[in-house]
N, C-alpha and C positions, 0 to 999 in steps of 0.2 A: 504494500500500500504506500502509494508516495505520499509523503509528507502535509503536502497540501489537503490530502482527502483526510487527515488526523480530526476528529471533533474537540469539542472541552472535554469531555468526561476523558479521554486520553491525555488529552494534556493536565488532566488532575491527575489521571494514574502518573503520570510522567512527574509532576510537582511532588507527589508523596513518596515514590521510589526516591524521587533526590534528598527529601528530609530526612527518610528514615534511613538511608545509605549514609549519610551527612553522619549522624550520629552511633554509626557503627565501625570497630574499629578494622573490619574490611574492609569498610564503603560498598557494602552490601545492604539489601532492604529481603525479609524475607515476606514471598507472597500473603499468606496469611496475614500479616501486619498489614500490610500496604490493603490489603481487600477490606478488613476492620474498617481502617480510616476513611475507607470509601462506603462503608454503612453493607460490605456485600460479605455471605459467610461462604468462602470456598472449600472448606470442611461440609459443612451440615445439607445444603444446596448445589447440587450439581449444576444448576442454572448459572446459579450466579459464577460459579468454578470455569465454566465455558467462554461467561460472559469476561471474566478476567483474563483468560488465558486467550482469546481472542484482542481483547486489548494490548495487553503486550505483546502480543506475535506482531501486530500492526506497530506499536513504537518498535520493536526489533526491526521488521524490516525497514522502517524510515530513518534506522542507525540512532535512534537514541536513546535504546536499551538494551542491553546483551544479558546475557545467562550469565549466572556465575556458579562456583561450585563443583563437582565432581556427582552430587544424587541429583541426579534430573528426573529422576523416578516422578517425581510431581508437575512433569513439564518446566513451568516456569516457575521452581521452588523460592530460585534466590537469583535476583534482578540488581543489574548496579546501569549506573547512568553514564552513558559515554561523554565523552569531550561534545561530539554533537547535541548529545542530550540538553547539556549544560548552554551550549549557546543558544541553543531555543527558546529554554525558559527565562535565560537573560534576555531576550529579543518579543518574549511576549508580557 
């Protein structure tokens, strides 16, 4: 998905991943967390688990989120925010 086709509700995902990255000493945000702060439970609701994991695959492909970690077993367990990432949300 190019960049331009991203919504808010993305670039909220994209703002939360970089806070809660910000304050970890990886610079990693784990989904769960990041779904919380977005009022969605990727545990209990496979809905909302889709709906998040669809959101990030879209910031991934428009380079301003990657995977991080080694258990991918949860798709997109643990998100960190690229350099691109970073100048987006300084640009919006």
């Amino acid at each position: 998905m190019a960049a331009e086709k991203l919504d808010k509700r993305h670039m909220e995902l994209l703002k939360v991943v970089h806070e809660l990255a910000a304050n970890d000493p990886d610079g990693v945000a784990d989904m769960d967390k990041a779904a919380q702060r977005l009022g969605m439970n990727t545990v209990g609701k496979e809905q909302d688990r889709e709906e998040f994991v669809a959101r990030a695959r879209a910031l991934e492909e428009a380079g301003y989120v990657e995977k991080a970690g080694s258990d991918l077993a949860a798709s997109y367990g643990r998100l960190s925010v690229t350099e691109e990432g970073r100048k987006e949300l300084k640009g919006s």
